[in-house]
C-alpha positions in Angstrom: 17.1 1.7 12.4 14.6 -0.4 10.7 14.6 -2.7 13.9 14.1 -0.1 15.8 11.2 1.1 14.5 9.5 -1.8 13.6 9.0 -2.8 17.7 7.7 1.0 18.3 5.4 0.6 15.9 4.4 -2.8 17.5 5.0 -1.3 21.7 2.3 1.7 20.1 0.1 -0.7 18.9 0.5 1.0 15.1 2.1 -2.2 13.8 -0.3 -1.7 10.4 1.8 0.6 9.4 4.9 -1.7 8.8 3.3 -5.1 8.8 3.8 -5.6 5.0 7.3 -4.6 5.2 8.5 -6.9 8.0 7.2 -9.7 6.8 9.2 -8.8 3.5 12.6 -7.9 5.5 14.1 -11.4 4.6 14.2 -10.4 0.6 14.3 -6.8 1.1 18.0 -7.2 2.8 19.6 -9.2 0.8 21.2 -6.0 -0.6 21.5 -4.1 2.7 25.1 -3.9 3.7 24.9 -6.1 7.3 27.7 -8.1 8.4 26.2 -11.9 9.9 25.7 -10.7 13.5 23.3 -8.1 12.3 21.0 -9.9 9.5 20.4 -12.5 13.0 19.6 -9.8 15.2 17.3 -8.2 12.6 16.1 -11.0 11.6 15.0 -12.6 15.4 14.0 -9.1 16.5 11.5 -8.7 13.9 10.3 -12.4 14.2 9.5 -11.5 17.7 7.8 -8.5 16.6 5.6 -10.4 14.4 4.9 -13.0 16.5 3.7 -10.9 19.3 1.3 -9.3 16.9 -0.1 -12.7 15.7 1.2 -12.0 12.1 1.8 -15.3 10.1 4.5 -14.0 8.7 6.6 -14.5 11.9 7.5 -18.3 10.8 9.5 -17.4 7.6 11.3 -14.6 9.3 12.4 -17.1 12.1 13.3 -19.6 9.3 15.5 -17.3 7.8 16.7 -16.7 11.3 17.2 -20.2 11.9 19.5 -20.6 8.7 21.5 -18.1 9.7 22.7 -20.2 12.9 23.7 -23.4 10.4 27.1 -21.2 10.1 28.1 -20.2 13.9 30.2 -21.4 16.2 29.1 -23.0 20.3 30.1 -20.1 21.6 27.6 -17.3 19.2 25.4 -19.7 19.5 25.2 -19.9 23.2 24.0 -16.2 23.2 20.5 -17.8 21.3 19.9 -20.5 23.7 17.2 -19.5 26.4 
């Protein structure tokens, strides 16, 4: 859900909204119930949402992102590979 409306808020151009709290999404999950597969996928989608707004905080989302890959197999990581 949070994903989700994190890039609406970015497609809309309203991304001021919830700037402050994707940047924070790295700490503010660590008690949100996600199995592995999700924390990555929330973690790259809102790194790309950052990103494409220019927001600084984009490189410590993808860090986190990044460290989550240190514990996946070839084949899961295959589906990051461009």
């Amino acid at each position: 859900m949070f994903i989700s409306l994190v890039e609406l808020c970015c497609k809309e151009g309203c991304f001021d909204i919830l700037e402050v709290r994707a940047r924070e999404v790295v700490s503010e999950s660590t008690s949100w119930d996600l199995k592995d597969a999700e924390r990555r996928d929330l973690y790259l989608r809102i790194a790309e949402c950052l990103d494409s707004q220019k927001d600084a905080g984009a490189f410590q989302v993808l860090y986190a992102f990044l460290q989550t890959l240190q514990k996946v197999d070839a084949k899961e990581l295959s589906k990051y590979s461009a």
